[in-house]
C-alpha positions as CSV (number, residue, x, y, z in Angstrom):
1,X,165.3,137.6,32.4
2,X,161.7,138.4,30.5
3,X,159.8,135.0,29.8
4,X,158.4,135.2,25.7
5,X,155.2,133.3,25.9
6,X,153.5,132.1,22.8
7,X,151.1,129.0,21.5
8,X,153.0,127.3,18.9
9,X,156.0,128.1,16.7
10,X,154.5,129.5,13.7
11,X,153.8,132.7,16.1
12,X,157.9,132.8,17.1
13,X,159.6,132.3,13.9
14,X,161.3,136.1,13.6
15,X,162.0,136.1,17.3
16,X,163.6,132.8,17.4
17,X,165.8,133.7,14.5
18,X,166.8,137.0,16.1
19,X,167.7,135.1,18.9
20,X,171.4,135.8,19.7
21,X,173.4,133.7,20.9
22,X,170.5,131.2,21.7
23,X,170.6,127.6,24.0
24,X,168.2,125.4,24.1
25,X,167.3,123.8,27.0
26,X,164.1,121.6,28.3
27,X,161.7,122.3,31.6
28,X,159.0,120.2,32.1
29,X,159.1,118.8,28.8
30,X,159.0,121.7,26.4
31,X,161.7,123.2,24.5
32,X,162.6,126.5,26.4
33,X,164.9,129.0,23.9
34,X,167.5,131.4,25.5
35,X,169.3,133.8,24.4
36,X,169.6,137.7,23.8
37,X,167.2,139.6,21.7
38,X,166.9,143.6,21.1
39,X,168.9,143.8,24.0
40,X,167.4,141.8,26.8
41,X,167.5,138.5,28.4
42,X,164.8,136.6,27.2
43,X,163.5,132.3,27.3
44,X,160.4,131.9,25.0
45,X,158.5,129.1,25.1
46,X,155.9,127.8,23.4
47,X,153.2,126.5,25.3
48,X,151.0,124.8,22.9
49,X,147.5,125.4,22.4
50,X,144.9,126.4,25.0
51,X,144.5,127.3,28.6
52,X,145.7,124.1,30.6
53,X,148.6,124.4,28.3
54,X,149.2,127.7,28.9
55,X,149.0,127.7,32.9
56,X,151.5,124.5,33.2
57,X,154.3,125.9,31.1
58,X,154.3,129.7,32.5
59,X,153.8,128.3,36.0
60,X,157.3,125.8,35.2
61,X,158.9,128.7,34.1
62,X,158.2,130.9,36.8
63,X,158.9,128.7,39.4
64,X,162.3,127.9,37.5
65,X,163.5,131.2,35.9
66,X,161.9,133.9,38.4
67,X,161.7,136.5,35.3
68,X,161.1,140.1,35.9
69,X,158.3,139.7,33.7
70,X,156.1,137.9,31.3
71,X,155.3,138.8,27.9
72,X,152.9,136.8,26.3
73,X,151.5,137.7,22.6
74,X,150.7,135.7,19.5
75,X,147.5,136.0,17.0
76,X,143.6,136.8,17.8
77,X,140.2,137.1,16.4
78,X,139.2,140.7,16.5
79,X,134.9,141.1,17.6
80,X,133.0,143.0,15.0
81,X,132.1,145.5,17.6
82,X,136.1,146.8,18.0
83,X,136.3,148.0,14.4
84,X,139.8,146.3,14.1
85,X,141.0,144.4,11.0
86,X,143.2,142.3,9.8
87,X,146.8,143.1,10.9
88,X,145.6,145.8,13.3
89,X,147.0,144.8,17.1
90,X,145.4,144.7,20.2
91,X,147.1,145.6,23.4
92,X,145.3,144.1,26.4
93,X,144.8,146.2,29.1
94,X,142.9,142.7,31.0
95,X,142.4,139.2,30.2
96,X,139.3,137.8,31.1
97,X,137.9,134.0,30.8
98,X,135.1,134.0,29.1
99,X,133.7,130.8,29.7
100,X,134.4,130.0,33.0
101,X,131.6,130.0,34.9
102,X,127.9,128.6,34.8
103,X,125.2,128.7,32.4
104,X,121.8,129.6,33.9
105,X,118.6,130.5,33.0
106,X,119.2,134.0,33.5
107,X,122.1,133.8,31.3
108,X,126.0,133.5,32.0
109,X,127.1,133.7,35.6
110,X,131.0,133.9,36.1
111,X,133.2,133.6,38.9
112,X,132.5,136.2,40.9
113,X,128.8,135.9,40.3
114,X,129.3,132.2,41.9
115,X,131.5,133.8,44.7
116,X,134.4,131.1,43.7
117,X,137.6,133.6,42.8
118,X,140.3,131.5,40.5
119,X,143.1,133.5,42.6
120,X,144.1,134.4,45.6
121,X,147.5,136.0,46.5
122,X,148.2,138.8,49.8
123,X,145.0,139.8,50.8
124,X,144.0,140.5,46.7
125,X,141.3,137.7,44.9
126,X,140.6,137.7,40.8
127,X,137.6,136.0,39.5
128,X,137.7,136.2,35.8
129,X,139.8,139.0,35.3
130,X,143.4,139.6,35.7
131,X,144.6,143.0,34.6
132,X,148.3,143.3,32.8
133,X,151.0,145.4,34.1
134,X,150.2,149.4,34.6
135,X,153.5,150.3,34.0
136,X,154.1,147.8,30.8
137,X,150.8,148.5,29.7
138,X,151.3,152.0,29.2
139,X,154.9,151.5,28.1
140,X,154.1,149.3,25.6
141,X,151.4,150.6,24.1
142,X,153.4,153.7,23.4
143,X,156.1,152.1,22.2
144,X,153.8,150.1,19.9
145,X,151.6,152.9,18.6
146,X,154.9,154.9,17.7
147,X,156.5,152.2,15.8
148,X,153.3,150.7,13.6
149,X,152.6,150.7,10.0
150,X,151.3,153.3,8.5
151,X,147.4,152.9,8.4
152,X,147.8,150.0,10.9
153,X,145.4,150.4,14.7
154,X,147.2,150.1,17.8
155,X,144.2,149.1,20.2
156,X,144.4,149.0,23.9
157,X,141.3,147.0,25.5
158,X,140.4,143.8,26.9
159,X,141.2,140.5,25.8
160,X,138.8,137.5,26.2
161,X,140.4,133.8,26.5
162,X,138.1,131.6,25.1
163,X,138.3,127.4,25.2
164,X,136.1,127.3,22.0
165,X,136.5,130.0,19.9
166,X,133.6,131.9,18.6
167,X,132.5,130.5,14.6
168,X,129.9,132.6,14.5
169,X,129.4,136.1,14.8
170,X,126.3,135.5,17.2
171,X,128.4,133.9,19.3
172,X,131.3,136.5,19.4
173,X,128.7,139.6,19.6
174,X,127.5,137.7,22.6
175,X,131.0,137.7,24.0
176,X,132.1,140.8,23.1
177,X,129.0,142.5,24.8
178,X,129.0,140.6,28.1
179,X,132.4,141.4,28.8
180,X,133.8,144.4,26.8
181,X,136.2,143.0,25.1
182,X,138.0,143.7,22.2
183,X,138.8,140.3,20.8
184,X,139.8,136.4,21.8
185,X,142.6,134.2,22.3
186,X,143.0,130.8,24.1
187,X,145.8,131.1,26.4
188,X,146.2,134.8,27.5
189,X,144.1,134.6,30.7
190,X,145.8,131.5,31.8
191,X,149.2,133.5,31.8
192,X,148.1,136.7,33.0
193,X,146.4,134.1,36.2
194,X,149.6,132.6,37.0
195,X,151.1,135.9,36.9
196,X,149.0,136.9,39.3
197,X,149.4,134.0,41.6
198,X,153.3,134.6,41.5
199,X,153.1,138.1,41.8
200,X,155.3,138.7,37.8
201,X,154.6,141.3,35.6
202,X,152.4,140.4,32.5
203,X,151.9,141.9,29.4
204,X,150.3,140.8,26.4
205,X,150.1,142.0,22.8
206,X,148.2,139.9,20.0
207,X,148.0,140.6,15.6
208,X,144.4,140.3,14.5
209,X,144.3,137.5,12.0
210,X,140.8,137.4,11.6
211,X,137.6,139.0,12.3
212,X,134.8,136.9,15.1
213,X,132.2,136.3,12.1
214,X,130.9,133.0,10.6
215,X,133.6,131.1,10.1
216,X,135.6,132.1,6.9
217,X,139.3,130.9,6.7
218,X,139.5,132.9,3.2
219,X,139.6,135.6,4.7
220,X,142.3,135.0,7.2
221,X,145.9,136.2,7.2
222,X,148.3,134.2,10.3
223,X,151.2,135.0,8.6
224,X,150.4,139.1,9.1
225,X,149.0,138.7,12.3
226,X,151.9,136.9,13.8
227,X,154.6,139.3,12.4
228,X,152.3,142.4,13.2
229,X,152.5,140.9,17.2
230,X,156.4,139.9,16.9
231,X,157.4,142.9,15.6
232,X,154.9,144.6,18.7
233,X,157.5,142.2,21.0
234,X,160.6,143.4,19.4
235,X,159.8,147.3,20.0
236,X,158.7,146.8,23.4
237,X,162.0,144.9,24.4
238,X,164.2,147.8,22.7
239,X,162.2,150.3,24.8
240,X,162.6,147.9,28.0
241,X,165.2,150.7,29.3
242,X,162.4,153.2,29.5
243,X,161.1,151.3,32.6
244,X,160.7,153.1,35.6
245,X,163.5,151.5,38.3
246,X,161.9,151.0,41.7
247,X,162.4,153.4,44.5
């Protein structure tokens, strides 16, 4: 079974329809959906917004389900710096957090600047960044790039996991330059960390809905962005097969 992971519904509404035959059941709370889609065993959830959200859900699920794998994916702001736009996607190669860590005169010191790693699991420690899945990562991002619109960007790149997101572009540039990223989210990092702590699979693939500039909601588009990314999900469960099988 492959756990879907997403915020909120609005960024599940084509999967969840696809969805066939689909159960719902309940962990911890939250509405878990089951079923068959493109192929595969899948149970998406929605985690709700933000990072604390995001860690309790995925680490109920992966303590309940032990899935072969996480895919987590949804809608980001795209930093000035990556050249994306608007309905571009952005494959994450990483998912850093951006914020945790201490503020000193000096500037920003993170977790590995402190000497404090967030995860520890067989020997390995992650401070504030947790890579996805080789395998899936390259994978996906084929099967993603191959399958795209017709003028739309298939980046593959950092992710930044944010719990305030950037309003300004000051305060994105800021982001984007201290840790090479390509955009941010609010719950990516905190999945790809549990991941990490249980020793699961994670990829991650998000639909630019807006561009990290002063704030502008004119200029938004959720409903592309959130298509763009489940459409991304779709393809890369219909390609699952290509997986290599362990030795």
């Amino acid at each position: 079974m492959i756990i879907l992971s997403a915020a909120v519904p609005l960024e599940t509404e084509l999967l969840r329809r696809e969805l066939a035959p689909c159960e719902v059941r309940r962990c911890g709370g939250v509405a878990v959906y089951q079923g068959t889609l493109a192929g595969q065993s899948v149970a998406l959830q929605h985690s709700g917004v933000g990072k604390a959200n995001a860690a309790a859900t995925t680490a109920l699920l992966l303590e309940k389900l032990q899935p072969e794998a996480v895919l987590c994916f949804g809608c980001a702001g795209a930093y000035l710096a990556s050249g994306l736009k608007v309905g571009d996607l952005i494959v994450a190669s990483e998912e850093i957090y951006g914020d945790e860590g201490a503020a000193a005169p000096d500037g920003f010191l993170d977790m590995r600047a402190l000497g404090f790693p967030l995860a520890e699991r067989d020997g390995e420690r992650w401070f504030n960044r947790f890579p996805a899945d080789q395998e899936l990562l390259t994978l996906g991002h084929r099967l993603i790039s191959e399958a795209c619109a017709s003028g739309q960007r298939v980046a593959r790149g950092p992710l930044v996991t944010v719990s305030t997101c950037s309003g300004t572009a000051a305060a994105g540039n800021l982001l984007a330059r201290r840790t090479d990223g390509l955009g941010e989210n609010m719950e990516g990092a905190a999945v790809a960390h549990l991941c990490a702590r249980y020793g699961v699979p994670f990829f991650e693939v998000r639909g630019i809905s807006n561009l990290v500039e002063d704030r502008d909601l004119s200029r938004w588009d959720l409903p592309a962005a959130v298509m763009a990314a489940q459409q991304a999900v779709r393809t890369v469960l219909a390609g699952w097969s290509e997986r290599q099988e362990p030795a």
